[in-house]
C-alpha positions in Angstrom: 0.0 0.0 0.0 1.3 3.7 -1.1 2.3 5.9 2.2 -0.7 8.6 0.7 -3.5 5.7 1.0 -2.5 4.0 4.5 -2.6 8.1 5.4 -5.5 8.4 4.0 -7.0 5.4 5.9 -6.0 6.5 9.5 -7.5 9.7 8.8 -10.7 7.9 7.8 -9.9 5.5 10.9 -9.9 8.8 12.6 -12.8 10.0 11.6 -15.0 7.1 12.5 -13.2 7.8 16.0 -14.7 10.7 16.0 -12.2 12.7 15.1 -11.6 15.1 12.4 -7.6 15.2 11.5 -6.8 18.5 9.9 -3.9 20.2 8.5 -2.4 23.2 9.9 0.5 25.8 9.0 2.5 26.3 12.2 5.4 28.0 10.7 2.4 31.2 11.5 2.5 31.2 14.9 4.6 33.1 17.3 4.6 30.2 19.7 6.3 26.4 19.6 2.7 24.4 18.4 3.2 20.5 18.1 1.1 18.3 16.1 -1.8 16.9 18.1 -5.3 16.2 19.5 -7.3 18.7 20.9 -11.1 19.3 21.8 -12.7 22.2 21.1 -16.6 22.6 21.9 -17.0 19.0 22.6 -15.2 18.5 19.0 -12.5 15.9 18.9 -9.5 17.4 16.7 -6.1 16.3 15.7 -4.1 19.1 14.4 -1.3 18.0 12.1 1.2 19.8 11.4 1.5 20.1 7.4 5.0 20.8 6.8 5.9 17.4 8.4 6.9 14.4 6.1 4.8 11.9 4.9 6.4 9.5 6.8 6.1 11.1 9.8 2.6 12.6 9.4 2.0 8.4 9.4 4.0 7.5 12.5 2.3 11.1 14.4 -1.1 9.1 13.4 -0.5 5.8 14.4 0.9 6.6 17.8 -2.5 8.9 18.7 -4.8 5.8 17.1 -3.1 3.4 19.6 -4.5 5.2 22.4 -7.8 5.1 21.0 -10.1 2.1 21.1 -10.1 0.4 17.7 -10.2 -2.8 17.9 -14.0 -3.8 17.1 -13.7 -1.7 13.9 -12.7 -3.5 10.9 -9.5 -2.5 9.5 -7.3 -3.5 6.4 -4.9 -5.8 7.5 -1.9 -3.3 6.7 -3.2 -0.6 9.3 -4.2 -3.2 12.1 -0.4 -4.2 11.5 1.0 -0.9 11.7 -1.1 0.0 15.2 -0.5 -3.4 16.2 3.4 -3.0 15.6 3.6 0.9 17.3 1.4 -0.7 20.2 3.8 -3.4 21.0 7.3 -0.7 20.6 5.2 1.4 23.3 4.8 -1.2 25.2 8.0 -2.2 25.3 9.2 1.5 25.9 7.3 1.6 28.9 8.1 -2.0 30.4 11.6 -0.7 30.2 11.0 2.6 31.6 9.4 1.1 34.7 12.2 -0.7 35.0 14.2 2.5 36.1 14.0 3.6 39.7 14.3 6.8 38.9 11.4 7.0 36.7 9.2 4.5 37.9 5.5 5.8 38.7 5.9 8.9 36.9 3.7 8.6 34.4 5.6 10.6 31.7 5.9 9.7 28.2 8.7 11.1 25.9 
């Protein structure tokens, strides 16, 4: 599958989330803005930034729809892989994160 369709289908994953990813020009603001989810007036956003890569427009995506519930949806095979695969490297992240004294029962993500 071309990167523009499997970004194509987690914005339409997104969307029957409930919510609407949209494209934004940060390079405008005066402040550091991060790509993103958001609610405004009860309205679930996720604010991409639209000068980011392909690529990473597509890992940005993935890592937000692992945190949302998916998994009675159907979904091509390619992008259950993909959330599957960024579920299981987060997992793993954090297993080794609690690991660390230091860090254990923080609750922050990097």
């Amino acid at each position: 599958m071309k990167p523009e369709e499997i970004y194509q289908n987690l914005k339409d994953l997104s969307d029957r989330l409930g919510v609407t990813v949209s494209d934004g020009n940060f390079r405008k603001t005066s402040i550091k803005v991060k790509s993103g989810h958001c609610v405004v007036k009860s309205k679930q956003y996720f604010i991409m930034d639209k000068h980011k890569s392909l690529h990473d427009k597509i890992d940005i995506l993935v890592s937000f729809l692992t945190t949302m519930d998916h998994e009675d949806l159907y979904l091509l095979p390619t992008i259950r892989e993909l959330l599957n695969r960024s579920s299981e490297r987060n997992h793993r992240r954090l297993s080794k994160r609690s690991e660390d004294p230091v860090v254990r029962g923080c609750g922050v993500l990097q």
